[in-house]
N, C-alpha and C positions, 0 to 999 in steps of 0.2 A: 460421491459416497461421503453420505455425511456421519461427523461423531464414530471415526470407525478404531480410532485410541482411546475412548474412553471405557476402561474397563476398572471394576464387573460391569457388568451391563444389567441395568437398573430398569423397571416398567414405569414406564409415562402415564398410562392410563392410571397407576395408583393413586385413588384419591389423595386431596391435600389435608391433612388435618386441621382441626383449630389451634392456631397461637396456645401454650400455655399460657393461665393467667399467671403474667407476672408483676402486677403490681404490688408496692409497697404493702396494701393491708394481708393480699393473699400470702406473702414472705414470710409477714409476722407470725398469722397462724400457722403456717409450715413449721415457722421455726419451734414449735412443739415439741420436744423429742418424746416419742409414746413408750411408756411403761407397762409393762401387762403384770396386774396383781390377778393372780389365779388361784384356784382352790379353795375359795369359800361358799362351794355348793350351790347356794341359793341365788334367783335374782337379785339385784340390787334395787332395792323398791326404794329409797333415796339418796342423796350426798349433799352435806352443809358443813361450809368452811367456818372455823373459829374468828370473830371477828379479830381476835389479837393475833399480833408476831409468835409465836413464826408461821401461823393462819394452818393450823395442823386442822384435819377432814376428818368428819365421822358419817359411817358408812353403814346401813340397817339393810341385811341380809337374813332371813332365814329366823333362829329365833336369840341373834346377834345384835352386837353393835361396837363396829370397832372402830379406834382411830389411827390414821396412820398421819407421820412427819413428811410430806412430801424434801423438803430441805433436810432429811438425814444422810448425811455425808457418806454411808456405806448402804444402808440397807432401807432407801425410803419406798419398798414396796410392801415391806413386810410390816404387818400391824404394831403398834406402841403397845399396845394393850385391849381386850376383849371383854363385852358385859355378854355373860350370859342367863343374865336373871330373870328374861323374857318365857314368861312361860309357850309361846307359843311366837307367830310370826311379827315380828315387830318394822313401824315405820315412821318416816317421817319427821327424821332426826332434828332437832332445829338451838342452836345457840342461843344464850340470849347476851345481850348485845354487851355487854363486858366482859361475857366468854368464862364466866363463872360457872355456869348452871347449864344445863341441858335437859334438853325434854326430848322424848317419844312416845310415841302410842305404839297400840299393840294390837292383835286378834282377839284380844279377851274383850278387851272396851277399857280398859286401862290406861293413864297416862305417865310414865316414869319419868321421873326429872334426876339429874346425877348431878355429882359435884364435877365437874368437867377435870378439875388435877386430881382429885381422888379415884375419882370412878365411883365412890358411894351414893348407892341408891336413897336418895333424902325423903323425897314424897311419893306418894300413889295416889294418884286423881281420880277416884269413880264417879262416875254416875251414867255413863254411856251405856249402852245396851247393847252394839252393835261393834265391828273394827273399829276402830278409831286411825283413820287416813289422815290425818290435817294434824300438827298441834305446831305453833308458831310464836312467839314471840314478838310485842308490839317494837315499834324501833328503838327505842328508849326507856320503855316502861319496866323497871325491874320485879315488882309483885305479880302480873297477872299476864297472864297466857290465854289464849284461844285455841278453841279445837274442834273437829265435824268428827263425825263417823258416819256408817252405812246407817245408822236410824234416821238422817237427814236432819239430824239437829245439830246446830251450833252452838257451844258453850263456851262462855266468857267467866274465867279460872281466877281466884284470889290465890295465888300459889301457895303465900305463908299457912292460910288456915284449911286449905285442901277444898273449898266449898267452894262452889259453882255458883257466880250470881245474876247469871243471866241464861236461860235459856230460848235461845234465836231461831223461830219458828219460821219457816216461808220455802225451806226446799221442799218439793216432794220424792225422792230420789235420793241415793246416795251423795254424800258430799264428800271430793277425794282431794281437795286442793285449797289454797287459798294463799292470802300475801296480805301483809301490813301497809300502812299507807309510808313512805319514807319522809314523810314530811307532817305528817301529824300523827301524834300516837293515837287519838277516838276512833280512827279510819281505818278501817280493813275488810278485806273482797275474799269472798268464798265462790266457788267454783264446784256445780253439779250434775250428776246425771239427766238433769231434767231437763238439761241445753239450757240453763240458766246461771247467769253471776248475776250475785249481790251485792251491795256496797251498805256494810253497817255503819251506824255513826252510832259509839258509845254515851255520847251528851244525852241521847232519846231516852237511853234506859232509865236515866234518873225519875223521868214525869212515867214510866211505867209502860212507855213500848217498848215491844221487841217486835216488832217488822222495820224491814230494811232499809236504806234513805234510797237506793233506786236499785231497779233490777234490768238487767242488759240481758235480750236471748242470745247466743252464740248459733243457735240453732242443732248442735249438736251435743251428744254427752260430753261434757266439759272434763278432760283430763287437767288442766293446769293454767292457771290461771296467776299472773306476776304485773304488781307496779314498778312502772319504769320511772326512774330516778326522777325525774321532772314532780310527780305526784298527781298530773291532771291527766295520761294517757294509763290505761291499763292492758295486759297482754293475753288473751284467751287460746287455748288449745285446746282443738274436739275434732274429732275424722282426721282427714287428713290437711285440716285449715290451722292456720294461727290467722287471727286477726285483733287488729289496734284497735282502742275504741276511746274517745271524748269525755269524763266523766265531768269533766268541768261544764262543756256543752252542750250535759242532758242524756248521754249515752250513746253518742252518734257512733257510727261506725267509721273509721278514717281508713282504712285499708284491712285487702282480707289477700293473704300467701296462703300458697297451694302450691307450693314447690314438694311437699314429700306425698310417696306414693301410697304409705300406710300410717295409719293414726298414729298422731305425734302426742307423743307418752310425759314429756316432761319437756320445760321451758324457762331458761333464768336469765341473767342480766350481768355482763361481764364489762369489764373495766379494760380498755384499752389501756396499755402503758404507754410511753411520753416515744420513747422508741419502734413506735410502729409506723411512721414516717407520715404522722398527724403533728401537727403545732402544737395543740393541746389534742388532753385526752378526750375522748368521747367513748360512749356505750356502743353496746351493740345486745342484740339481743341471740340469745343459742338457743336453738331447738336439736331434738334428738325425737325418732320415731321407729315403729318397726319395722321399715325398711332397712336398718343399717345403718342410715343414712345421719351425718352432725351437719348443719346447717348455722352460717352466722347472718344475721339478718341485720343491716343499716338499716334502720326505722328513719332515720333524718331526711333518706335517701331512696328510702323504700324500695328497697333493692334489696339481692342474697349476694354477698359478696366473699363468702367461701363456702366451701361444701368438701364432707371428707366419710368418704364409705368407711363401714367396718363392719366385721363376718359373721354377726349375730346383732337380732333385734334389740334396741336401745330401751332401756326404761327411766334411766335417770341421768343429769346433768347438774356440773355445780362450776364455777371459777372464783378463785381464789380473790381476796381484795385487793392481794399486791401485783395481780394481774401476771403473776408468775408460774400459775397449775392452772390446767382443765383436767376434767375426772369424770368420765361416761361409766355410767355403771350397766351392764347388759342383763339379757334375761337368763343367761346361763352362767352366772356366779363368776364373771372377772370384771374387772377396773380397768379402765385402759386410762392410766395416767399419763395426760402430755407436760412438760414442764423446760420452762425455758430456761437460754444458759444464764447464771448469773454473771454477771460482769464483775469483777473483782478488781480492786488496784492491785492490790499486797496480797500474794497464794500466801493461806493458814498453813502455819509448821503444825507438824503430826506432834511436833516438842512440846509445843509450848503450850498443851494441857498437862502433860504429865509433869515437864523439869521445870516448869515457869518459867521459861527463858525460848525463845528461835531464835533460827541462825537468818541472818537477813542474805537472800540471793545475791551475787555479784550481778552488778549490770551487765547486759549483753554486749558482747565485744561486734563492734561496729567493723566491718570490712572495706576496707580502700584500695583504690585501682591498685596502692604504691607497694602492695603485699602480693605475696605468691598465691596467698590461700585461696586471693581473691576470684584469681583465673579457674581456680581448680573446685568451684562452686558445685554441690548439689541438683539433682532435678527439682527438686522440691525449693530450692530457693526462688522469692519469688521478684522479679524485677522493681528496681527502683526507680526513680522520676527519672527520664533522661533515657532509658536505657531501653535496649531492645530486644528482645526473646526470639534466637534462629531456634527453632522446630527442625530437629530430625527426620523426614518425611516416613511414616507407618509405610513396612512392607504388606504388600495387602496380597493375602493369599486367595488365588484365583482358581474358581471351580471348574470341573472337567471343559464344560460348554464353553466357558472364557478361554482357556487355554486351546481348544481346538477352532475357536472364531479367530486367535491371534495369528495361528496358524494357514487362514482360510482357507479351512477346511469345515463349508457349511455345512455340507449335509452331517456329517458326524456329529456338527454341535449340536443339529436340530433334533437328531436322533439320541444324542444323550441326556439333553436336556428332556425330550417328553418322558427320557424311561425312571427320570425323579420325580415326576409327576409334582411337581411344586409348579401351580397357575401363573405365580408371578413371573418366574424365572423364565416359562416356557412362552409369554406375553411379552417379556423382553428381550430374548432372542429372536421371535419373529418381526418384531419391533428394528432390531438390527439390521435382521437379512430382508428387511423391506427397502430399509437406507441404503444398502448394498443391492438392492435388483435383483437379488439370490434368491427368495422365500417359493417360491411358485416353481423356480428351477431344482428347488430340494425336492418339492413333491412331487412331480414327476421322476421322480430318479428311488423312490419308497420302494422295497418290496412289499410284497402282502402284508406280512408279521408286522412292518415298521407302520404301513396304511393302515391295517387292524388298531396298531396301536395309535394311533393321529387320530381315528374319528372316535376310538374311546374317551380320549381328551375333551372331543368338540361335544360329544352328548352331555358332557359331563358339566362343561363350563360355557357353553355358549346360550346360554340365555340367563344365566348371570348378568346383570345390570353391568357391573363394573365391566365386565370383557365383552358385551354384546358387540358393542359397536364394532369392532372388530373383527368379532370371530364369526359373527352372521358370514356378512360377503365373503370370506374365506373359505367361511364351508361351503357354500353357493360354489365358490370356483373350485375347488377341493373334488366336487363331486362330477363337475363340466369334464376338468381334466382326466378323471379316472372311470370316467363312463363304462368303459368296454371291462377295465378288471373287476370293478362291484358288481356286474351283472356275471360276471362268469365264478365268482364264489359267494358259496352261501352263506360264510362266518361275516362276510362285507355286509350281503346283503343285511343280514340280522341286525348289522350296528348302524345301518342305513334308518330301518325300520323304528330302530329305539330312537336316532337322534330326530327324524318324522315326528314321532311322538311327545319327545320331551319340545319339541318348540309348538305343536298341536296346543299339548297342557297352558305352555305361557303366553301363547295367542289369546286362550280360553280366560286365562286369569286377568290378561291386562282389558278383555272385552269386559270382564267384569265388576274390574274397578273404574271404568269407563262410565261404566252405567250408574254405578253409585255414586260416583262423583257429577250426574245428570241429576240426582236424585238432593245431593248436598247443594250443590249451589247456590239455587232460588234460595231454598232456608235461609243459607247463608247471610244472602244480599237483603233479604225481609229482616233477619235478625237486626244488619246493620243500619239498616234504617231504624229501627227502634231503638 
């Protein structure tokens, strides 16, 4: 009799799961703590971090735009301050790169720029005719802006004098996206419903063109399209693909991910910090879709090396410079802000804004064998080099079926354990009384009531993958053993008849993926030859 002291008593047959993943990079992005901003109605149709300290986000909802301090000491969910001068749905918020100025567009075809400390509405950009979805800021460049709307034109903006001096023909479709080149300001990529990215070069407009220096199909409506820091790869979203693509090599396509199961809505470019168990920092790229689903994608590695559900479809994504906030905006008006600890040497006195002076903390008093206090330590302290942590062993409270097997008294366990009707539990005391030579000698000792109740079980869960193996040959012997009682009641026979039927059905089903799997395979082995 083997394992007959190890209680509770556990099923073997329970699959093993997969390892969490615990590497270094998956840590770091756990180590996120998530903030939920809620109650501002509307989707989150964008999010862009200020490029200055203390890299405060401004967030276009509804016919809003507000910004919040992620680093505000008490209250960094709640907004700084709100524009509400949008006449209608506004988006597409975007910095420009001294963190002075701010632009968005709007439903009307309008493009508003603010003074980023005032909030003052400075200029109004027309000439669109359609939403205005894109308006961005070159990397450098402080006068002029670019922008799409749904008329599938692209416009190149002189901010100071409000005039449009280029207008960029070649979508046919809505334009909802676009990105600057990070390495030269002439350079920036629009992204359309036509399954098409462009790549503009500002130098052309001078001799009097406006078509584009190359065009890339993604093959699908282009939601979001981002240059990755390098400036010769760029990043496409449309269905449910993100793919890399070669701009320096003509357009090539380098890899295409299809890790989300519904179109991925927004895609941007986050900065590892030095503490995420990298040498140096490296990028990564973030996708969010409306699946729920946030994705970090190592492009160097091409590979997805985290991934994190959440309870409403994703529409937008941003990370901060100092690679200290992430900020998913969803389709039903909340923020889930993640943001990591900062590491402090010296904790800020609540004093020393108001009286100009703190109190500097006492050092921690250090404990030695040679003191009383020593012995008389906390659970929560945590051991030192050298030392060794005895563990109290956990009383472990033991359920009816444990407590009558300790007893051995089988049959009662077997009989109380079926009447919880928990699959595991009842898979692991027959699992027991097998070890034991008992299980076969309980069933024959059943009355009706407790037999009626045993093949309810077997109908129930014997052609379950996870318990087949098992509970097949048991009911096989189950029914050998009790021959003469099922035949002489009719409630037996009935439960007889149902469990006939329920492994009828799964003969039926596994014939039939039999056959489809006759049906896949050639495919299969033809595809892999090609």
């Amino acid at each position: 009799m083997a394992d007959l002291q190890t209680f509770p008593t556990k099923p073997r047959l329970k699959p093993t799961s997969k390892q969490p993943n615990r590497s270094p990079e998956s840590k770091y992005w756990k180590s996120f703590k998530t903030h939920q901003i809620s109650g501002l109605v509307s989707s989150i149709t964008s999010i862009n971090f200020s490029p200055l300290s203390p890299h405060h986000f401004a967030a276009t909802y509804g016919a809003s735009l507000s910004f919040f301090n992620p680093h505000h000491p008490f209250t960094p969910t709640e907004p700084l301050s709100t524009i509400h001068s949008f006449k209608d749905t506004s988006f597409s918020a975007s910095f420009r790169s001294d963190g002075k100025l701010l632009a968005a567009g709007c439903q009307s075809g309008t493009i508003h720029v603010f003074e980023a400390k005032t909030r003052n509405n400075l200029r109004q950009l027309k000439g669109h005719t359609r939403p205005v979805r894109l308006v961005q800021y070159p990397r450098n460049d402080l006068l002029h802006l670019f922008s799409a709307s749904d008329d599938s034109i692209v416009k190149y903006w002189d901010v100071a004098t409000e005039t449009s001096l280029n207008n960029l023909m070649g979508h046919k479709d809505y334009v909802r996206s676009g990105s600057p080149s990070p390495v030269d300001d002439n350079l920036f990529v629009t992204g359309s419903y036509d399954h098409t990215v462009r790549v503009w070069d500002i130098r052309g407009f001078a001799s009097g063109s406006n078509s584009s220096a190359m065009v890339i199909n993604h093959g699908k409506p282009v939601e979001d399209v981002q240059y990755l820091p390098s400036g010769g790869l760029i990043a496409t979203a449309g269905g449910n693909v993100v793919k890399i693509w070669d701009v320096i090599g003509g357009g090539r396509c380098l890899y295409t991910l299809e890790t989300h199961n519904k179109t991925v809505t927004s895609i941007c470019v986050g900065k590892m910090g030095k503490d995420s168990g990298d040498e140096s920092d490296q990028y990564r790229l973030l996708s969010v879709s409306l699946d729920g689903y946030f994705k970090v994608f190592d492009y160097s590695k091409l590979k997805v090396t985290f991934s994190m559900r959440f309870p409403a479809p994703l529409l937008s994504v941003g990370f901060s410079p100092d690679c200290s906030t992430r900020v998913i905006g969803t389709s039903n008006g909340i923020i889930y802000m993640g943001k990591r600890k900062e590491k402090i040497d010296e904790k800020p006195s609540i004093d020393q804004g108001f009286l100009g002076f703190q109190y500097r903390d006492e050092p921690k008093r250090v404990l030695k064998p040679s003191s009383f206090r020593y012995f008389h330590r906390g659970q929560s302290e945590k051991p030192k080099g050298g030392e060794y942590l005895i563990l109290k062993p956990k009383k472990v409270k033991l359920a009816e079926h444990d407590k009558l097997l300790k007893k051995f008294r089988h049959k009662d366990a077997f009989v109380a354990v079926l009447q919880r009707k928990n699959p595991e539990n009842v898979v692991a005391v027959m699992e027991e009384l097998i070890a034991r030579k008992k299980l076969f000698k309980c069933v024959s000792n059943l009355d009706v009531g407790e037999l009626e109740m045993l093949l309810g079980f077997l109908q129930k869960y014997t052609t379950l993958p996870r318990y087949a193996g098992l509970l097949m040959p048991f009911a096989s012997k189950v029914i050998q053993m009790q021959a003469e009682e099922l035949r002489s009641n009719d409630k037996l026979k009935s439960q007889i008849r149902n469990l006939k039927r329920s492994i009828q059905e799964e003969l039926r089903i596994q014939q039939s993926l039999l056959e489809i799997q006759g049906i896949i395979s050639p495919l299969m082995r033809i595809a892999g030859r090609r």
